[in-house]
N, C-alpha and C positions, 0 to 999 in steps of 0.2 A: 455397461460395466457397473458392478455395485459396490460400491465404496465398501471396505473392509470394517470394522466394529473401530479398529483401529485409526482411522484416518479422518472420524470426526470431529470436526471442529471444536464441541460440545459448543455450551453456554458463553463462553467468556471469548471465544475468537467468534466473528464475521469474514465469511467471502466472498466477494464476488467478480464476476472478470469484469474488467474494461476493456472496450473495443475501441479503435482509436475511429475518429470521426471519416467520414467518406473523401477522397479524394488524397488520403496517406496511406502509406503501408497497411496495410492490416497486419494493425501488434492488438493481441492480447495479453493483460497484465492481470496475475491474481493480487486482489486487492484487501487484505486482512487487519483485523484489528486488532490491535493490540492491548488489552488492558492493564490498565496499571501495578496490579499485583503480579502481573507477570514481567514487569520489565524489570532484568536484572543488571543492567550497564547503560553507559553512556550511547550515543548515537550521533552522531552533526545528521542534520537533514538536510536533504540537497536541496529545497526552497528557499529557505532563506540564510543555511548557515550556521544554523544559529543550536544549541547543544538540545537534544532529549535528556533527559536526567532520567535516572533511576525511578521508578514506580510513577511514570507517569506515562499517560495512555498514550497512543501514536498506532499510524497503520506501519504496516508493511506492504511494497508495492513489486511483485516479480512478475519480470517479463515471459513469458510463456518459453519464449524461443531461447529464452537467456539467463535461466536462475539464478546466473554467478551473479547477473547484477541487479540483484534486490538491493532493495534501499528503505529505510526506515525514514519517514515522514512525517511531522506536527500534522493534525490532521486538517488543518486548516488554509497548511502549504501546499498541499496534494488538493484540497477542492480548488485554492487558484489556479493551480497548474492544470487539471482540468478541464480549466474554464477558458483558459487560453490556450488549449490545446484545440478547444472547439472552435476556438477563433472568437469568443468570447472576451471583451474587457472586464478591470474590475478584480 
C-alpha cells in the first residue's frame, strides 16, 4: 500500500506503532507527536491528570483496533506508562 501525497506526516509530526509486550493482547497503538505549534486546545492526559496547555508539545496515542479512544499524553507520561506496561518499574 503507498501512502497517498496526502497522508504524510511531514516534518513536524512522528509515528510509530507500539506493540504491546508478549504475553498481552496484541494491541497496536499509532504513536504521534505533537508539536507545539500545532497544539490548539487544552487536553487532561491520562498519566497523570494533569492539563496539556495550548502550544505545548505532547503525543498522541491511538489504538489501532479503537480510534475513538485516542488520547493526548505529556510525553513523559506515556514513556512511564510504557515502561510499566513492559512490566518495567520507575
Amino acid at each position: 500500500m503507498t501512502p497517498s501525497p496526502t497522508s504524510d506526516p511531514g516534518p513536524e509530526t512522528a509515528t510509530s506503532p507500539v506493540v504491546a509486550p508478549a504475553g498481552e493482547p496484541q494491541e497496536v497503538e499509532a504513536v504521534t507527536l505533537v508539536q507545539p505549534y500545532h497544539t490548539r486546545k487544552r487536553y487532561t492526559c491520562p498519566g497523570c491528570q494533569g492539563m496539556i496547555e495550548k502550544g505545548e508539545g505532547h503525543l498522541v496515542v491511538v489504538p489501532e483496533h479503537a480510534p475513538d479512544l485516542r488520547r493526548h499524553w505529556h510525553r513523559a507520561c506515556w514513556h512511564r506508562e510504557r515502561r510499566r506496561r513492559n512490566g518495567r518499574s520507575g
